[in-house]
N, C-alpha and C positions, 0 to 999 in steps of 0.2 A: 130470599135475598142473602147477598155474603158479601163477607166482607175482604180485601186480600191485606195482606202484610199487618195479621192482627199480631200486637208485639204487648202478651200481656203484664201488667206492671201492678202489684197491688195500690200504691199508690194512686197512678192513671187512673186502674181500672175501679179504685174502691171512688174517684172523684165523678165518674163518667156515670155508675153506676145510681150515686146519689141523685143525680140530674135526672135519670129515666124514672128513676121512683121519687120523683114531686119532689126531691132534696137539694136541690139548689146550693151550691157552694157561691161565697163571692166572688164576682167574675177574675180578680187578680187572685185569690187564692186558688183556684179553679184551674189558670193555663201554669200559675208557680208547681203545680202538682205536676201537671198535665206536661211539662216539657225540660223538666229537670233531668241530666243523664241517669239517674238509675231508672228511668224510663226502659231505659236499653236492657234487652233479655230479661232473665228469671231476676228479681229482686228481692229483697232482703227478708227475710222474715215476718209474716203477717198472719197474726192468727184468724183473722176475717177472711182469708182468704184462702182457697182450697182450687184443688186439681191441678193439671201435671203443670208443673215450672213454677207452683208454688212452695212456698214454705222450703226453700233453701236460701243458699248466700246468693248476694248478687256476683256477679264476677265485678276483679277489677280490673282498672284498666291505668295506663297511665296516661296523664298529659295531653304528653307529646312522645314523638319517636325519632329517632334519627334515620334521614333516612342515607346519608351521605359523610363521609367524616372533613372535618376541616382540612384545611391545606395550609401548611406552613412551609414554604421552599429552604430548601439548603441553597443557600446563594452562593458560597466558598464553589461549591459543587456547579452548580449549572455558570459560573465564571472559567474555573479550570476547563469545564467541557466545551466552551465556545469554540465553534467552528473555526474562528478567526486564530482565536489564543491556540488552539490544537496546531493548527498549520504552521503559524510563524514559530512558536516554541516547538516543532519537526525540523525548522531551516536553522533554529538559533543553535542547535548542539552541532549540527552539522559547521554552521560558521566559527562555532567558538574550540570546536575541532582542530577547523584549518588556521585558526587564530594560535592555536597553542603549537601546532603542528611546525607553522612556519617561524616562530619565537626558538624553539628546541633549535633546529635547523640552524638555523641563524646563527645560536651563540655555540654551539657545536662546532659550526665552520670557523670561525670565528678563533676556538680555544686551539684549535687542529692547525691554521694557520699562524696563531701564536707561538703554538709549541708545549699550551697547557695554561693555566692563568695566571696572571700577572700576582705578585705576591702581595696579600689582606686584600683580594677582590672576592667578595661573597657572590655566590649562585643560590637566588633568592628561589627558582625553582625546579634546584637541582637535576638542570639540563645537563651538565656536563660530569659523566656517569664514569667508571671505570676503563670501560673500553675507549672512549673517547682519551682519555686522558693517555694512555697507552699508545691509540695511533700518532697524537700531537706529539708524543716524546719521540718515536721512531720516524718524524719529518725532519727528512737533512735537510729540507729548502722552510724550513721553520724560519719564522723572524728569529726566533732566541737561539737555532742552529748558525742562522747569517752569522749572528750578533760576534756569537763564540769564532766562528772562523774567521771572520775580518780582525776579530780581535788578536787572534792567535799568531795571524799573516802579517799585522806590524806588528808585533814584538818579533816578529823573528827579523821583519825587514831590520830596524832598529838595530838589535844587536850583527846582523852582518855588517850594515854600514860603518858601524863602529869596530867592529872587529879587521874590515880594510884598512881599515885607519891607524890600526895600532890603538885605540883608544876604548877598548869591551870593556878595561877594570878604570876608565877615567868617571869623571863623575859626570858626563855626558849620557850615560848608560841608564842613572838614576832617572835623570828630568827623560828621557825618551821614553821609559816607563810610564813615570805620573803623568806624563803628555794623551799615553795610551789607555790609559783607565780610567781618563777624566775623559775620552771622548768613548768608553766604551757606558762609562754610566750616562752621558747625556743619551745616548742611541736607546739606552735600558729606560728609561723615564720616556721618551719618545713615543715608542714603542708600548709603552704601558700605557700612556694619554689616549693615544689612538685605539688603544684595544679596548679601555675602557670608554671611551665615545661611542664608537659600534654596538659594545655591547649594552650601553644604554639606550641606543637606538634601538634596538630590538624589542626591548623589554617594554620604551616606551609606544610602539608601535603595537605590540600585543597588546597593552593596559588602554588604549584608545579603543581596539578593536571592541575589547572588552567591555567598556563602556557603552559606547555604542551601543550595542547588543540590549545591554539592562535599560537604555532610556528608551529602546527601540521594545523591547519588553513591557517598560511601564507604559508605553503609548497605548502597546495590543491589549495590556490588563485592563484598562481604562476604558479602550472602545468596547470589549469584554463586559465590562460591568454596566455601561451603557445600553447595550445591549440586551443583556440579562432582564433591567430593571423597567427595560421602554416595553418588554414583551407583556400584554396585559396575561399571558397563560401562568406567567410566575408570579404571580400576585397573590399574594395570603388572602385564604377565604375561612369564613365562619361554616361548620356545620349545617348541610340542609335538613333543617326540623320538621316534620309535619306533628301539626295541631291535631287533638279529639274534635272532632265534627257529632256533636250532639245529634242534630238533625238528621244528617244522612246513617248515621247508628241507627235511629230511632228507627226508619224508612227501609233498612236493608235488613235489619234484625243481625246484627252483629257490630261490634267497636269498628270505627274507622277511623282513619284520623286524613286531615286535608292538608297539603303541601305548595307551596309558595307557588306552583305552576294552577292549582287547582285542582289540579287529581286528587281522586281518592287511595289509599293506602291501608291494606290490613296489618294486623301488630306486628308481623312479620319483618313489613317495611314492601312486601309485594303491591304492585299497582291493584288496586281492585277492579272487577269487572264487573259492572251491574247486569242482573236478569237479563233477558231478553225484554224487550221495551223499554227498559230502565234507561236511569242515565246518573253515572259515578259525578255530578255536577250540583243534584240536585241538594239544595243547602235545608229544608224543611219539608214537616212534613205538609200535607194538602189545606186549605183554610178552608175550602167549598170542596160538599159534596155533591155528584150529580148521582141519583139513584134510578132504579131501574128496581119494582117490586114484583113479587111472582105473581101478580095478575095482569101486570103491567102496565098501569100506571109509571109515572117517574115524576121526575123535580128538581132543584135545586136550590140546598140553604148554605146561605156565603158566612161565613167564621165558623167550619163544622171542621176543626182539624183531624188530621187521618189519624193521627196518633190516638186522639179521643173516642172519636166510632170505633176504631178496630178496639181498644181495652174495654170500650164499653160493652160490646157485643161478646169481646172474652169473659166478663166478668160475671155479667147477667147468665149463661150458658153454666159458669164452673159454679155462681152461686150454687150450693145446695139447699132445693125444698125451694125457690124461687121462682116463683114462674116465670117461663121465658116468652114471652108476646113476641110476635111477627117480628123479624128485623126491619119490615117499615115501620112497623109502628113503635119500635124501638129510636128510629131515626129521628121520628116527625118528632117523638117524643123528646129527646134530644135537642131537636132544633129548636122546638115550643120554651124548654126550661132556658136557654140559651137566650131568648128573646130574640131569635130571629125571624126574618117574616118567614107567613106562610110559602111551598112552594109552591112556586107557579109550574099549572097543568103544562105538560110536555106531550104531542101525539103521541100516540100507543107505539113502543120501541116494538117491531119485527122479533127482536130476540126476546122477547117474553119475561120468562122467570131467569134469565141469567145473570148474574150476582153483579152487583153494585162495584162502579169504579171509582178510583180518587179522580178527581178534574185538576188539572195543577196550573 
């Protein structure tokens, strides 16, 4: 008879061992032995205990494992890159483009048909540049060119009329003067009202556009962030941990640890793949053994953990100077110390002497 997946453990196997030779442990201190993780591979140091995977360290192992790293979103980040926000802040430079495009223009035309700007008018953004100021001074059809020629065309009328008359040095001469200067500063005040009205017009018409634009901004940042925060993929998440799995260690002979899905995981963090037959699910090892002995008889005793047969059979085998009795009669023996019933006769198994399996 044989055993598979023997996983020897001095502890296990010095409890398992006790049981076959008439030693009896209490049945709690018996499975506390029996199913504690240094169970898993070669274990700690035991001077009772001899041959190969004894009498070194156990390995360690940790915990748990990560098998995944947390997720904390940059929200500033996936806001900026919204689909929505990308597009309309594409259209908003292009409008606030033609928003500034058409203000310059504006007060350009504006200073050009002035003849330059009206004196203490400030250009808050310095539309009207050198050149500009150059072509308004070389406009003969300029308001401020008018201004001067009408101006210039009654004083002279003025002085002929008075000079027909015999009267250029009477004091007629003066008042047709101040007549002329007090209609040439109303026309210059005029003239100034109106240029400066346009050109607040402009200015206020950009600073609207402008606005616009930013409330029409805050709209899209808003739907943006709405967006961002409804999508459950940008949602902060905790690290995915997988657990040590004592049991399935015990059952595969190596550390595994078990992950929120179920899977099995080596320390690595790689998915495990069980044997052939196996199954990376299984959480313990077997409680009932069905046996099968090389004459062929079989049976079965229910609370016979696999973890226990297989160190018991290890232990017995590495004692040295120990007799080793038939692996049935090692079983029965087993089952008997255990206090479990007899097993019940099973027809003669076809496969004969072929080694005993866990029942799960």
């Amino acid at each position: 008879m044989a055993f598979m997946n023997a996983l020897p453990s001095p502890q296990l196997g010095k409890a398992a061992a006790a049981v076959v030779k008439q030693k009896p442990l209490a049945g709690e201190d018996f499975y506390a032995s029996a199913l504690t993780p240094s169970s898993v591979g070669p274990a700690a140091t035991d001077a009772s205990s001899s041959g190969p995977g004894y009498g070194v360290p156990a390995p360690s192992y940790a915990p748990a494992i990560q098998l995944s790293g947390g997720y904390t979103p940059d929200y500033n980040a996936l806001i900026n890159n919204d689909p929505g926000l990308t597009a309309f802040r594409g259209t908003e430079k292009m409008t606030a483009d033609q928003a500034d495009s058409a203000r310059r223009a504006a007060v350009r035309a504006l200073a050009v048909q002035y003849g330059g700007l009206p004196s203490g008018l400030a250009d808050p953004y310095g539309d009207v540049d050198a050149g500009t100021l150059d072509l308004a001074k070389s406009n003969q059809f300029s308001d401020v060119a008018n201004l001067a020629r009408n101006y210039a065309q009654t004083v002279e009328g003025i002085k002929r009329s008075l000079a027909a008359r015999g009267a250029l040095q009477s004091s007629e001469l003066a008042y047709g003067l101040d007549q002329a200067n007090l209609g040439r500063g109303q026309a210059e005040y005029t003239m100034g009202q109106n240029f400066a009205n346009a050109f607040q017009t402009a200015i206020n018409n950009y600073v609207g556009r402008v606005n616009d634009l930013r409330q029409q901004e805050a709209q899209a940042i808003s739907q943006a962030a709405a967006n961002v925060y409804g999508n459950p993929a940008n949602r902060p998440s905790d690290a995915v941990m997988a657990n040590y799995d004592g049991g399935a260690s015990s059952q595969y002979g190596q550390v595994l640890y078990r992950g929120p899905n179920g899977a099995l995981y080596t320390v690595d963090g790689s998915v495990f793949s069980p044997p052939s037959g196996g199954s990376s699910d299984a959480q313990e090892p077997a409680r009932n053994l069905e046996y099968v002995s090389d004459s062929g008889s079989s049976g079965t005793w229910p609370g016979m953990g696999g973890a226990v047969q297989n160190a018991a059979a290890a232990q017995l085998r590495a004692d040295a100077g120990a007799p080793v009795p038939s692996l049935a009669d090692t079983v029965a023996s087993l089952g008997q110390a255990l206090g479990a019933p007899a097993p019940a006769p099973k027809k003669k198994s076809p496969y004969g002497g072929q080694a005993a399996r866990n029942a799960y």
